[in-house]
ROKE-8502 format. One line per 4 residues: number of its first residue (from 1); their letters; for each residue x, z, y of C-alpha. Coordinates in Angstrom, 1 decimal. Each point is the difference from the previous one (the first is absolute). Layout:
NUM> A> X:Z:Y ~ ...
END
This chain:
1> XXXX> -1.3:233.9:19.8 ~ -0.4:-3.2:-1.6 ~ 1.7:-3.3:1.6 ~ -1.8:-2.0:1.9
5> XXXX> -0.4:-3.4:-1.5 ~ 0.6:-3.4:1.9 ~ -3.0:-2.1:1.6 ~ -0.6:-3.1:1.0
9> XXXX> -2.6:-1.2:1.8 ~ -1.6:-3.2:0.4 ~ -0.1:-2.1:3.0 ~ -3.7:0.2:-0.5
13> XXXX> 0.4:3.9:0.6 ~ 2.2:-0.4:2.8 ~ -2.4:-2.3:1.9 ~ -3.0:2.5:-0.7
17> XXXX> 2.4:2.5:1.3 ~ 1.0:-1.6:3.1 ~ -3.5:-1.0:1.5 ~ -1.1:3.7:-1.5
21> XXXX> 2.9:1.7:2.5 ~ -1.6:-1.7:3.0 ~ -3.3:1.8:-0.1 ~ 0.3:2.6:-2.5
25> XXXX> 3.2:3.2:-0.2 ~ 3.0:-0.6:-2.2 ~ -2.4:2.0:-2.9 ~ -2.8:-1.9:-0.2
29> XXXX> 2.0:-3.5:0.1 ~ 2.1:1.0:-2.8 ~ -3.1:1.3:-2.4 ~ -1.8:-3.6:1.1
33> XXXX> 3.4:-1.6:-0.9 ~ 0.6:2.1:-3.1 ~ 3.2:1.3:0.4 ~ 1.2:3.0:1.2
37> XXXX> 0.4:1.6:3.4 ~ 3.8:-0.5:-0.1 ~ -0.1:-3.4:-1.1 ~ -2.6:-1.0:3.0
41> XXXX> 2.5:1.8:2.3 ~ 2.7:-2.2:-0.8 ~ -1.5:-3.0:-0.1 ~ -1.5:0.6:3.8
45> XXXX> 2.9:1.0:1.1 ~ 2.3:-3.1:-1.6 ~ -4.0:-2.3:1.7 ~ -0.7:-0.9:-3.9
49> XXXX> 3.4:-1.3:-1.0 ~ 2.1:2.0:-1.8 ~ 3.0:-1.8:-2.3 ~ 1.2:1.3:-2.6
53> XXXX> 3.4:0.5:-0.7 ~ 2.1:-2.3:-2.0 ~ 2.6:1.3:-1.9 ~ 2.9:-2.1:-1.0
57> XXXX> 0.1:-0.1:-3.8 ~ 3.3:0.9:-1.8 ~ 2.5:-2.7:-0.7 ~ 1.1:1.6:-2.9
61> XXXX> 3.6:1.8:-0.9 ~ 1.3:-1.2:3.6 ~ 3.4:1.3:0.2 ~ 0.0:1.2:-3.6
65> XXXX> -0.2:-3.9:-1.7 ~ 3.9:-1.0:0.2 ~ 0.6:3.8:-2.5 ~ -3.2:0.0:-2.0
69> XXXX> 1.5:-1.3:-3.1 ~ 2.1:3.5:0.0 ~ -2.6:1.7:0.8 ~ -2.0:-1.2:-3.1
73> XXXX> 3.2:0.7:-1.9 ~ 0.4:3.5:1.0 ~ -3.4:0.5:-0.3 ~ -0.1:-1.3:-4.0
77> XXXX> 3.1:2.2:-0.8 ~ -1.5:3.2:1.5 ~ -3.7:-0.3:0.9 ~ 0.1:3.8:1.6
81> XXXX> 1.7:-1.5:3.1 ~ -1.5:1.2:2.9 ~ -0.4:-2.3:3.0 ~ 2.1:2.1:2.2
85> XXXX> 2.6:0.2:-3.1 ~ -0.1:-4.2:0.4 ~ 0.1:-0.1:3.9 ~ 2.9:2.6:0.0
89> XXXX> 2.2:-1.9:-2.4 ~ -1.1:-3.6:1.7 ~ 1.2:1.7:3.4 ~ 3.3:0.7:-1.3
93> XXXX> 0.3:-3.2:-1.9 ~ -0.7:-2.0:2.7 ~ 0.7:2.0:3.5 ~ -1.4:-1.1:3.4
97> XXXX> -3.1:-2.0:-2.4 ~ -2.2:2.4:-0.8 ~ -1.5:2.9:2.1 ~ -1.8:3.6:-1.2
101> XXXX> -3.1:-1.4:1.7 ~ -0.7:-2.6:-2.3 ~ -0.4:2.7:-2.7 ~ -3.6:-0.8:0.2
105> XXXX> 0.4:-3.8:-0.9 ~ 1.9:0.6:-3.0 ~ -2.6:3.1:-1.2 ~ -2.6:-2.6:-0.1
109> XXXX> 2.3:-3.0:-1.7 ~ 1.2:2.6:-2.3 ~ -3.6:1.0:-0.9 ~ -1.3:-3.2:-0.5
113> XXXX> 2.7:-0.7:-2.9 ~ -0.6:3.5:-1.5 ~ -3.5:-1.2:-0.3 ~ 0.0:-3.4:-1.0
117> XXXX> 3.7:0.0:-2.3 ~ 1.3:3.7:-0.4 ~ -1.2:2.5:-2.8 ~ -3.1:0.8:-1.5
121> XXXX> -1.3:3.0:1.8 ~ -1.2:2.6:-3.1 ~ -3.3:0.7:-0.2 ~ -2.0:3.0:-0.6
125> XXXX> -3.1:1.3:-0.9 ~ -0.6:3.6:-0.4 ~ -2.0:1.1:-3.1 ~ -2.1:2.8:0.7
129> XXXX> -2.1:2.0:-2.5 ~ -3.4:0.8:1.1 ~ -3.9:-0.9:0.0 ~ -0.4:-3.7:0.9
133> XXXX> -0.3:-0.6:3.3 ~ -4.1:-0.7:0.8 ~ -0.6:-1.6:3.3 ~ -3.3:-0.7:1.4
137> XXXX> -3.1:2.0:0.1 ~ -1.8:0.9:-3.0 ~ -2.9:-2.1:0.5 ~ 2.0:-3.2:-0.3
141> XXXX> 2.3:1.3:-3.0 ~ -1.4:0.2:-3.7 ~ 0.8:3.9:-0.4 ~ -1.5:0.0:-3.3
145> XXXX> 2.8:-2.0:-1.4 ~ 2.3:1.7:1.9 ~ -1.1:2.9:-2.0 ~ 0.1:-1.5:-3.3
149> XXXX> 3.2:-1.2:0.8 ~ 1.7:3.4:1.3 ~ -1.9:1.4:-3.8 ~ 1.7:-2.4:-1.6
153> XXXX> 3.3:0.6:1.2 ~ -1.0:3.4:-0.3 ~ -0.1:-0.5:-4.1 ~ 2.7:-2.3:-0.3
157> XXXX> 2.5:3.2:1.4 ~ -1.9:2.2:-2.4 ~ 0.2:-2.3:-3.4 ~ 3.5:-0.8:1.1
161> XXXX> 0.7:3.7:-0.3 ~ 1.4:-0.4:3.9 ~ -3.2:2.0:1.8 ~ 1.8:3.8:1.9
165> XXX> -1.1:3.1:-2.1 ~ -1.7:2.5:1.6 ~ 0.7:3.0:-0.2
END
């Protein structure tokens, strides 16, 4: 089942909604508002105010800032770290400052400078041999010169003496 994706709605919307739920069920209001059933449900319930929440943002490394500048050492010696690797040695280099529960914290610091200073990632691309790949329907490809093109191909392996015998 796919996710549901996030709405908002209008304060236009929620006023047609809310003089909709006085004369007409929770259904009707919310296709005249033009949002969903659940939506309208809500925003009767909450009388037409509903506040989102506000999330703090993050402050950045928090607890982590003082040892950072080992971290990014350890981490240029030996990029394979592993966050946990990191947060265990940090625990026992400095006890009673650091906790298992802010494994989470270093995972996402530790990401960030993999992706913006640690190694190339390598790269890929799988070569396949094959027919080309066609996409679309034939009226809106040229399959005549899709057919010259697979003949000549077709004779260039011949001449080049690299065409399968039969046989």
């Amino acid at each position: 089942m796919p996710e549901a994706i996030p709405m908002t709605c209008t304060s236009k919307q929620v006023q047609d909604l809310m003089k909709a739920a006085h004369f007409d069920t929770v259904h009707e209001a919310a296709l005249k508002a033009g949002m969903s059933v659940e939506t309208a449900r809500k925003y009767i319930k909450a009388q037409g105010e509903i506040k989102e929440n506000k999330r703090r943002p993050r402050t950045g490394q928090g607890a982590f800032t003082e040892v950072w500048s080992i971290v990014e050492e350890k981490l240029k010696e030996d990029p394979g770290l592993t966050s946990r690797q990191l947060l265990g040695w940090l625990i026992e280099e400095h006890p009673g400052k650091f906790h298992p529960k802010q494994l989470r914290t270093l995972q996402r610091l530790v990401s960030e400078w993999l992706a913006l200073y640690g190694p190339d990632k390598e790269v890929w691309f799988e070569q396949t041999d094959g027919p080309p790949i066609r996409s679309g329907p034939p009226e809106k490809r040229n399959v005549a010169e899709e057919m010259r093109s697979s003949e000549m191909n077709l004779l260039w392996f011949f001449y080049a003496g690299l065409a399968p015998t039969i046989g």
